[in-house]
C-alpha positions as CSV (number, residue, x, y, z in Angstrom):
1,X,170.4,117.8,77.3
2,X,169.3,118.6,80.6
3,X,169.0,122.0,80.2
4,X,167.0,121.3,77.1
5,X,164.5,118.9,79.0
6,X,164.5,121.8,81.9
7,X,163.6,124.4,79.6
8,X,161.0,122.2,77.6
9,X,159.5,121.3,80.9
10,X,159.4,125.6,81.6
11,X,157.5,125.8,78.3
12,X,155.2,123.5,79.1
13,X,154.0,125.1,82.4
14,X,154.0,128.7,80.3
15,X,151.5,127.1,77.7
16,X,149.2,125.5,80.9
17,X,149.1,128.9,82.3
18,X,149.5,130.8,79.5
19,X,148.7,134.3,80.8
20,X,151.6,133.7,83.8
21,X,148.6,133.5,86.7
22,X,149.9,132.0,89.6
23,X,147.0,129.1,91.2
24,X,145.8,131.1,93.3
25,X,145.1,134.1,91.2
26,X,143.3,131.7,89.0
27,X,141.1,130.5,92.3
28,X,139.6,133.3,92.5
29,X,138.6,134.1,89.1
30,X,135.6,136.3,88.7
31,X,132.6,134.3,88.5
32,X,130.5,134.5,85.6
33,X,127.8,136.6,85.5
34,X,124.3,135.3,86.0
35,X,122.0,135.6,83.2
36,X,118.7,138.1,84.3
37,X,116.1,135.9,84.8
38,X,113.1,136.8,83.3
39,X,110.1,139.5,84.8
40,X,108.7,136.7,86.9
41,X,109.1,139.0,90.0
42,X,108.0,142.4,88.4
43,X,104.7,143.5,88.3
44,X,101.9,143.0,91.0
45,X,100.0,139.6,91.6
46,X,96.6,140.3,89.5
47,X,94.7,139.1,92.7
48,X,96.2,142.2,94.3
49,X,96.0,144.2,91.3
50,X,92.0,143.9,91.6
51,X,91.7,143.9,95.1
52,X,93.7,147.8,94.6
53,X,91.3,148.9,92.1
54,X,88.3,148.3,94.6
55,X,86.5,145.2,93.6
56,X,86.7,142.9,95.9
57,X,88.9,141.3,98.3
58,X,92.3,139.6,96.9
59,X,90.4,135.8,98.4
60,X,87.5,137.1,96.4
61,X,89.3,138.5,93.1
62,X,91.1,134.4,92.9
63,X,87.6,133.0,92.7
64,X,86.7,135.4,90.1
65,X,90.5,134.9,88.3
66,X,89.7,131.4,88.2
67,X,86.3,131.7,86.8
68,X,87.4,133.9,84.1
69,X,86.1,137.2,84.6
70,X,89.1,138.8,84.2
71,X,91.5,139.7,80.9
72,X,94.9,141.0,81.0
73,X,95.6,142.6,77.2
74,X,92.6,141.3,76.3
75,X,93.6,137.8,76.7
76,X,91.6,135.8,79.5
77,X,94.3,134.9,82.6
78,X,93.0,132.4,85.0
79,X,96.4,131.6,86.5
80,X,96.9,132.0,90.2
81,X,99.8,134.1,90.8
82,X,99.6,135.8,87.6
83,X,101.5,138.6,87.5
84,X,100.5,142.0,86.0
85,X,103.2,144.5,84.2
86,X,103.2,147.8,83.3
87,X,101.3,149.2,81.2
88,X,99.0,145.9,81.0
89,X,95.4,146.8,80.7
90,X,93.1,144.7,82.7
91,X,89.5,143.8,82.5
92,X,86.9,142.9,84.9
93,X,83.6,141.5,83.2
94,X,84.4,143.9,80.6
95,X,85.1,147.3,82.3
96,X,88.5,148.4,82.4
97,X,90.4,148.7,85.8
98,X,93.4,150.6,86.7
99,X,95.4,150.5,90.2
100,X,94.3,153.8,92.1
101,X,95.2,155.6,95.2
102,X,93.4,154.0,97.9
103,X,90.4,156.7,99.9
104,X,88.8,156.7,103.0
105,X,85.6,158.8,102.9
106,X,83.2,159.0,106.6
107,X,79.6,159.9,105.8
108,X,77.4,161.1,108.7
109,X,74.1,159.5,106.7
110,X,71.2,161.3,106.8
111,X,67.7,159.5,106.6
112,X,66.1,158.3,103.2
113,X,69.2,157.8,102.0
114,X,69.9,154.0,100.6
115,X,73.5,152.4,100.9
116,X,73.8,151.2,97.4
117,X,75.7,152.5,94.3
118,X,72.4,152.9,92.1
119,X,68.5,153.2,92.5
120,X,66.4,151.8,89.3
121,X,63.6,153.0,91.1
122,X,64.7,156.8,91.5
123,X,65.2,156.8,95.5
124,X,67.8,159.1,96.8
125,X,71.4,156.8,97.5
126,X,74.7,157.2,99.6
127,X,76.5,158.0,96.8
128,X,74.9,161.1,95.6
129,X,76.1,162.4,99.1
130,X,80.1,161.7,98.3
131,X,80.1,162.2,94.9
132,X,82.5,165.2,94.9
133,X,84.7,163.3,97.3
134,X,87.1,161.8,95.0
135,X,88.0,160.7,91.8
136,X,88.6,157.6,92.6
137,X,85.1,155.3,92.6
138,X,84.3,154.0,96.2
139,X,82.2,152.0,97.7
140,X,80.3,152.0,101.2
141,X,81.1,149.2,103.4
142,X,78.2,147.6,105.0
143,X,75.3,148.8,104.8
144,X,72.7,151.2,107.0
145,X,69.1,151.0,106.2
146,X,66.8,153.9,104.9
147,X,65.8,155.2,108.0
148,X,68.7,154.9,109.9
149,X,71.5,157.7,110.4
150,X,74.8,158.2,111.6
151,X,78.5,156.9,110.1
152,X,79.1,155.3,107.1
153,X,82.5,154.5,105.8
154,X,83.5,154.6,102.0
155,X,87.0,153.3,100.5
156,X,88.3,151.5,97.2
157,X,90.4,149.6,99.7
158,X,88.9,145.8,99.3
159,X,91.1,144.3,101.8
160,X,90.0,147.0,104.4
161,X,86.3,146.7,103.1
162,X,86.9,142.7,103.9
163,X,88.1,143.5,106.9
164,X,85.5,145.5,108.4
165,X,82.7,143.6,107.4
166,X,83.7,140.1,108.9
167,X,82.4,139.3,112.0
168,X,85.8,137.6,113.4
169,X,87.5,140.9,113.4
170,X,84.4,142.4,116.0
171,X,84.6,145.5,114.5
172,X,82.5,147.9,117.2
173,X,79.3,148.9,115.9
174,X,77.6,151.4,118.5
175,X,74.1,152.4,118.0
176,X,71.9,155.1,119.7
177,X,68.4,153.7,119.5
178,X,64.7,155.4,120.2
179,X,62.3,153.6,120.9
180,X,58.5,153.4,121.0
181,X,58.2,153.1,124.9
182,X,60.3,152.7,128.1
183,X,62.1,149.9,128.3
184,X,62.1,147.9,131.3
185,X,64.7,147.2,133.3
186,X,63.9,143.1,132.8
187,X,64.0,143.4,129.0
188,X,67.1,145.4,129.0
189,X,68.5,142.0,130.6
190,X,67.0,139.9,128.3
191,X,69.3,141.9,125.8
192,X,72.2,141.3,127.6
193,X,74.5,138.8,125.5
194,X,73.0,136.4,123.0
195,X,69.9,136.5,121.7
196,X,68.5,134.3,119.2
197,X,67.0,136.4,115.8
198,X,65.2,134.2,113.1
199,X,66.8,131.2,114.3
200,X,70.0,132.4,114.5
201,X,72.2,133.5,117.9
202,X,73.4,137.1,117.9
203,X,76.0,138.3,120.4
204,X,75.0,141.6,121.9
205,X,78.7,143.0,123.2
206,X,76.6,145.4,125.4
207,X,73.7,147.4,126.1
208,X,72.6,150.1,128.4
209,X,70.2,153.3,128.7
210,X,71.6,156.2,127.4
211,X,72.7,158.5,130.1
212,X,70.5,161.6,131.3
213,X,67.8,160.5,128.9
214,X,64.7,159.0,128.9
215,X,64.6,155.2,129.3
216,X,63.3,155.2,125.4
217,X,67.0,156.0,124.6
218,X,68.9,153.0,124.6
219,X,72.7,152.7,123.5
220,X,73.5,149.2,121.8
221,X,76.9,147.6,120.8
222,X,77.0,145.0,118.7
223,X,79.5,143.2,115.9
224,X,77.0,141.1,113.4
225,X,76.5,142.8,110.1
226,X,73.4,141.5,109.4
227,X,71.0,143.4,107.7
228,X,68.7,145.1,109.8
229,X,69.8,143.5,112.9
230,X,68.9,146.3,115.6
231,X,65.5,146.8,114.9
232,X,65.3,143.5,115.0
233,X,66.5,142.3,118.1
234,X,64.2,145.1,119.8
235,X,61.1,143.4,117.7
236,X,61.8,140.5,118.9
237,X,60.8,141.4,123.0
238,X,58.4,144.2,121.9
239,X,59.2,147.4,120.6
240,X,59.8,149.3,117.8
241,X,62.3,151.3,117.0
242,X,61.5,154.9,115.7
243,X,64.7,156.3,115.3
244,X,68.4,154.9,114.9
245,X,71.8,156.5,115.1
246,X,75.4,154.8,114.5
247,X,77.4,157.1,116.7
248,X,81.1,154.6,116.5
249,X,81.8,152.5,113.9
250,X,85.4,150.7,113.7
251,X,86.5,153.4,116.6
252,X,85.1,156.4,114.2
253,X,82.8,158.5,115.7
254,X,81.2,161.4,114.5
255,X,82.7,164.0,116.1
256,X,82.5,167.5,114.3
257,X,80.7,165.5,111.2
258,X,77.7,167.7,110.6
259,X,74.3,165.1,109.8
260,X,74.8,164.8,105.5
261,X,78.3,165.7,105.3
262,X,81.3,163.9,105.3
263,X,85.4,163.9,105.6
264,X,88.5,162.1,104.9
265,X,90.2,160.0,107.7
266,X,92.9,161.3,108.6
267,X,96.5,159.3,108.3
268,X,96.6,158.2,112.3
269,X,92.7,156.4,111.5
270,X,93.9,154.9,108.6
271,X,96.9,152.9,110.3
272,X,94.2,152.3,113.3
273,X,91.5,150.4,111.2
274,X,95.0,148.7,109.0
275,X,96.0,147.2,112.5
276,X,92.4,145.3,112.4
């Protein structure tokens, strides 16, 4: 009898464990695996996908998400945080735009050139000057009048474009201006910090004659992007400017840069101006 209730008792454990795992091989069973979640993390954020293609700035490509200029499969996506797969076509305002390698063209501009993509009214542009640069389409950043020369920077890189333009960063802006007459030692002064154009204050960063030349030759740093600003802080004590350079922008100078021609930065410029 009591061997019967022992050996009924042995089965019993058997059919608990019925593969013969001791507790603590069964403690540290395998967990199961975890299903794949779905592509949630794949793909790029559509705000960066546009800002890559050379639109606009990713801050800049949300406002336009959001007021539905853009389709992705030709389905209109105003989600923030959208994500974009491959092999997704997207749309801006009707164009297609793809994701390209990101180009860094310096133009030493020549006069009666105008910084803009296209001229209804036939006048010679920027662009005409870089066209064989790349495949990829770029854009200038900032802008340099008709009459004024010297460096001009070109990239589909929207962030960097952002960047460069924003007067927070005080991205140097050097300029060699000519002027119409001597200029006195008390207006130089007068230039010397902020000065007040069309109502509105304008840091000069510095100012100075440019040396071993004539005191018509005047070197100006400043970091306001507003249009036409040089000529017109020397209009407003007296003088016109006849001709103006930009000899540094962003730490680029013009070095070897024949007037009309241009040149890729190199890889060491690039990570410079990224550090911005």
């Amino acid at each position: 009898m009591n061997k019967k209730n022992s050996s009924r008792g042995r089965q019993t454990k058997r059919d608990n464990n019925p593969q013969g795992k001791s507790q603590s091989q069964k403690n540290f069973r395998k967990p199961k695996a975890t299903p794949k979640k779905s592509n949630e993390n794949d793909g790029i954020r559509l705000n960066k996908f546009i800002s890559n293609s050379g639109i606009c700035s990713r801050r800049e490509a949300d406002t336009y998400i959001e007021h539905g200029s853009v389709t992705v499969n030709k389905k209109l996506v105003t989600e923030m945080g959208y994500r974009v797969q491959p092999g997704d076509e997207v749309h801006f305002d009707g164009t297609l735009i793809s994701m390209e390698q990101k180009k860094y063209i310096l133009l030493n501009k020549p006069k009666n050139y105008i910084t803009t993509m296209e001229d209804d009214r036939g006048r010679k542009t920027v662009m005409e000057l870089v066209g064989n640069a790349t495949k990829e389409r770029i854009y200038p950043v900032g802008r340099l009048d008709r009459n004024t020369t010297g460096l001009l920077l070109f990239t589909n890189d929207g962030e960097m474009a952002k960047k460069l333009t924003h007067p927070k960063h005080n991205v140097r802006k050097l300029y060699h201006a000519s002027l119409d007459k001597k200029l006195t030692l008390a207006d130089l002064n007068k230039l010397r910090g902020e000065v007040i154009i069309e109502g509105k204050k304008v840091f000069i960063d510095a100012v100075s004659y440019v040396e071993g030349e004539k005191k018509t030759e005047v070197g100006i740093e400043i970091h306001s992007g507003r249009n036409r600003i040089v000529r017109k802080i020397f209009d407003s004590i007296g003088y016109h400017v006849v001709k103006l350079d930009r000899v540094i922008f962003a730490g680029l100078t013009k070095k070897n840069l024949p007037r009309g021609r241009w040149r890729e930065l190199t890889q060491q410029e690039i990570n410079t101006l990224q550090m911005i």
